[in-house]
C-alpha positions as CSV (number, residue, x, y, z in Angstrom):
1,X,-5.6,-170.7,44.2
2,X,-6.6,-168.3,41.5
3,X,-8.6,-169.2,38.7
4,X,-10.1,-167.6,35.3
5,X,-12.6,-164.7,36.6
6,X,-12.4,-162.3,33.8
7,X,-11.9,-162.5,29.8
8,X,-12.5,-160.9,26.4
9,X,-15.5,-162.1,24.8
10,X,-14.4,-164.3,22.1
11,X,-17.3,-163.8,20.2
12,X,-19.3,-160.6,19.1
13,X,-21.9,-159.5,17.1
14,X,-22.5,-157.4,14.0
15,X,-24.4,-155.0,16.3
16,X,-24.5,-153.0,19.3
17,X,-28.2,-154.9,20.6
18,X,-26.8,-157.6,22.7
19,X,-30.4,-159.0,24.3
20,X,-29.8,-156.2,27.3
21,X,-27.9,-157.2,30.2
22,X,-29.4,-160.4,30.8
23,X,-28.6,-161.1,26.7
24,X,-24.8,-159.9,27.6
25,X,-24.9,-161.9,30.6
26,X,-25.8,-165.2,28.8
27,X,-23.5,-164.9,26.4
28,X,-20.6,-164.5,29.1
29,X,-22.0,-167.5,31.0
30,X,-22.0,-169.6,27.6
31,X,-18.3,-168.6,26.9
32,X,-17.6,-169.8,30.9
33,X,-19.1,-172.8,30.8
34,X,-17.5,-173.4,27.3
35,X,-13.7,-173.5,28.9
36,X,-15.1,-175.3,32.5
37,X,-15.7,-172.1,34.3
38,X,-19.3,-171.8,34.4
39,X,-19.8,-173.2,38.2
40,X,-19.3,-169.1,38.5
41,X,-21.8,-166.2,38.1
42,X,-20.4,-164.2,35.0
43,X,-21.4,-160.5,34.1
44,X,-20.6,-158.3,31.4
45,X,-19.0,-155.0,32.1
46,X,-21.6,-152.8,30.8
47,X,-23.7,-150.3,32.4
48,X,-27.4,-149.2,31.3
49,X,-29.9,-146.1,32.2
50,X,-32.5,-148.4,33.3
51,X,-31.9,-151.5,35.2
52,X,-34.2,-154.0,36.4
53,X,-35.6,-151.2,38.7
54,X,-35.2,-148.5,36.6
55,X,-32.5,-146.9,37.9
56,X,-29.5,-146.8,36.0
57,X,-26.9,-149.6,36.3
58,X,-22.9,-149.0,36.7
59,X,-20.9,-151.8,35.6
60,X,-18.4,-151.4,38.6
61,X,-21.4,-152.5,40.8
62,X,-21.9,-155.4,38.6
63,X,-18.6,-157.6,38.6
64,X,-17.7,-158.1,42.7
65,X,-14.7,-157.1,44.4
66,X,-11.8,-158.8,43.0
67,X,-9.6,-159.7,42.2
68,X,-9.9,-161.3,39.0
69,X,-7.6,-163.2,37.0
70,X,-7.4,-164.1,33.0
71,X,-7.5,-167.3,31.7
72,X,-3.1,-168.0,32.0
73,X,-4.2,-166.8,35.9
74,X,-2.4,-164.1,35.9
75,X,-4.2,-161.3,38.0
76,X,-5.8,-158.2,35.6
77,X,-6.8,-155.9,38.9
78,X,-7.0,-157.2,43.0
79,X,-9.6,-154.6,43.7
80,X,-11.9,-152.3,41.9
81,X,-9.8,-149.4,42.5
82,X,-6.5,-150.7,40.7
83,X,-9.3,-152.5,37.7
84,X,-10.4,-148.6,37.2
85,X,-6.9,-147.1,37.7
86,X,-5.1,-149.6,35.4
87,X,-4.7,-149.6,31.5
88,X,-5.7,-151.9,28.6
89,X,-2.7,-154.5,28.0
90,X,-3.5,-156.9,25.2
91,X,-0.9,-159.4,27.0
92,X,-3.8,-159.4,30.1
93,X,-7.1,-158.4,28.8
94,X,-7.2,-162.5,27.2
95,X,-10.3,-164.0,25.6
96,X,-11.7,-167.1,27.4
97,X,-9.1,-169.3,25.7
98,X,-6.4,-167.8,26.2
99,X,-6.2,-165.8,22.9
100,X,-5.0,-162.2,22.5
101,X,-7.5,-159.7,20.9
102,X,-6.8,-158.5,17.0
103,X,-5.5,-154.9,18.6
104,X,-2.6,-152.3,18.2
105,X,0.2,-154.5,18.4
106,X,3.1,-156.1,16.4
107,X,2.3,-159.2,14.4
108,X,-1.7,-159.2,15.3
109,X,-4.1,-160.7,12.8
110,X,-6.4,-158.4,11.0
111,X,-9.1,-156.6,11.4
112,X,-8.6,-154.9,14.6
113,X,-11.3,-156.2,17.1
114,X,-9.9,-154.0,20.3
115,X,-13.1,-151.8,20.6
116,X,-14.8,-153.4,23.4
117,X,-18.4,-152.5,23.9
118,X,-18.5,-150.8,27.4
119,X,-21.1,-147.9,27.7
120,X,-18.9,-146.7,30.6
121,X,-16.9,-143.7,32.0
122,X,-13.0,-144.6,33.1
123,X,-14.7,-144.9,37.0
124,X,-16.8,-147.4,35.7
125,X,-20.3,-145.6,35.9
126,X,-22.8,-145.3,33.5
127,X,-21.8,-143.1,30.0
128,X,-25.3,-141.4,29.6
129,X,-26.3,-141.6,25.9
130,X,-23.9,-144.2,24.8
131,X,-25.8,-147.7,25.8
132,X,-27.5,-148.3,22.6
133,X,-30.5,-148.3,24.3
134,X,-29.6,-150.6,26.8
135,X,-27.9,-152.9,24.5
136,X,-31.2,-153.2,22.6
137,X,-30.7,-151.0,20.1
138,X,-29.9,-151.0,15.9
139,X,-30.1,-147.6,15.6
140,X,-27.3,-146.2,13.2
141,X,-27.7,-143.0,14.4
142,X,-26.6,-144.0,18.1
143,X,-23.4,-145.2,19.0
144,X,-22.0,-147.2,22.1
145,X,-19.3,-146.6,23.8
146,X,-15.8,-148.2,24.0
147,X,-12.4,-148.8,25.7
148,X,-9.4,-150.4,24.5
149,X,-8.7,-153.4,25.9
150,X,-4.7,-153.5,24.3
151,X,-4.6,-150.2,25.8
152,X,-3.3,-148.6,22.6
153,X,-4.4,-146.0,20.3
154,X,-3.8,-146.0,16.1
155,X,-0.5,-147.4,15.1
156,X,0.2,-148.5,18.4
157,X,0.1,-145.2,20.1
158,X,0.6,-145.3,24.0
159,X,-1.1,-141.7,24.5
160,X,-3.0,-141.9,27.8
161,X,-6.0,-140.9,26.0
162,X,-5.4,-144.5,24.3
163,X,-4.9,-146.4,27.5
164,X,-8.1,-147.2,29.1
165,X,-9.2,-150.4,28.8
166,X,-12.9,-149.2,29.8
167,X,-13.9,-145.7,28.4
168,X,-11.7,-144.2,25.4
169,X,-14.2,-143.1,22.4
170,X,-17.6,-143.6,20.5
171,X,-17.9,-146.6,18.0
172,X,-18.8,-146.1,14.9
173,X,-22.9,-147.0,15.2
174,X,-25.3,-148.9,17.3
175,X,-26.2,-150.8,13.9
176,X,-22.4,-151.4,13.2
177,X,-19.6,-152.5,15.7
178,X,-17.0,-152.8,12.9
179,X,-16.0,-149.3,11.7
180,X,-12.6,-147.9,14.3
181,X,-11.9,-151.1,15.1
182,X,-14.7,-153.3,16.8
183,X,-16.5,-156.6,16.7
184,X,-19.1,-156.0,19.4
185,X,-17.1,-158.1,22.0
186,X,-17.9,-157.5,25.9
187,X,-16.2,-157.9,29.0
188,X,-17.1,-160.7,31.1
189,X,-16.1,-160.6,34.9
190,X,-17.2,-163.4,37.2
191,X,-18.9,-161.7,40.3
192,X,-18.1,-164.0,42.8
């Protein structure tokens, strides 16, 4: 049967340099193996401009096929068509636990942490100029950038410029994932 293949990074980081993708990679493995799912071979969903070969990286080509489930197993996307088609729902797009993201919704905690750290375009391929280097980077006068992953813009609005879940805006800085609404969490899809 299904089991947990894709969450919200619980954690995050002051900054946009997350050790690369092998940095972003551990840390999704760590939060899998934290909750008994780390027989798998996590990913984050990020793409870079120069992989391990130096060619750039997509993060579609990253995660597998699908489909993937959250951690209550209920199915996020069966394929990578409908994941890239679908919108951010903070009901689906869980943390590893379980947990809902701080986002645009009634009764969530503050501050708002649904800025998730992507460097991606809505078909899931590289955003030039918005990878922070890689995921290496401090630099405040970079930024990442970010989809929603509660699928909602400011005070909850449902514009479909909102929706993505992958690719809506800029954050505020490479050095800073707090300003709009972030707290440098990732994506983690298991890949097999």
């Amino acid at each position: 049967g299904p089991s947990l293949s894709f969450f919200v990074s619980s954690t995050g980081g002051a900054t946009a340099n997350l050790g690369g993708l092998a940095g972003a990679d551990q840390r999704c493995q760590d939060l899998a193996d934290a909750v008994g799912a780390g027989a798998r071979t996590w990913r984050a969903y990020l793409s870079v401009e120069k992989g391990p070969d130096g060619e750039p990286v997509n993060a579609r080509d990253r995660i597998g096929t699908g489909p993937w489930y959250n951690a209550k197993l209920e199915m996020v996307a069966a394929d990578l068509e409908e994941l890239h088609t679908r919108p951010g729902d903070y009901t689906v797009f869980l943390d590893e636990n379980g947990e809902m993201v701080p986002g645009q919704w009634d009764g969530s905690p503050t501050p708002i942490e649904h800025d998730i750290l992507t460097g991606t375009d809505r078909d899931g391929t590289l955003k030039v100029g918005y990878t922070c280097e890689d995921w290496t980077s401090e630099d405040p006068a970079q930024m990442a950038w970010i989809g929603h992953c509660d699928g909602r813009g400011p005070n909850q609005n449902m514009d479909e410029m909102y929706r993505p879940w992958n690719s809506v805006h800029e954050n505020g800085s490479c050095a800073d994932t707090a300003p709009k609404g972030g707290s440098g969490r990732i994506y983690c899809f298991a890949a097999d």
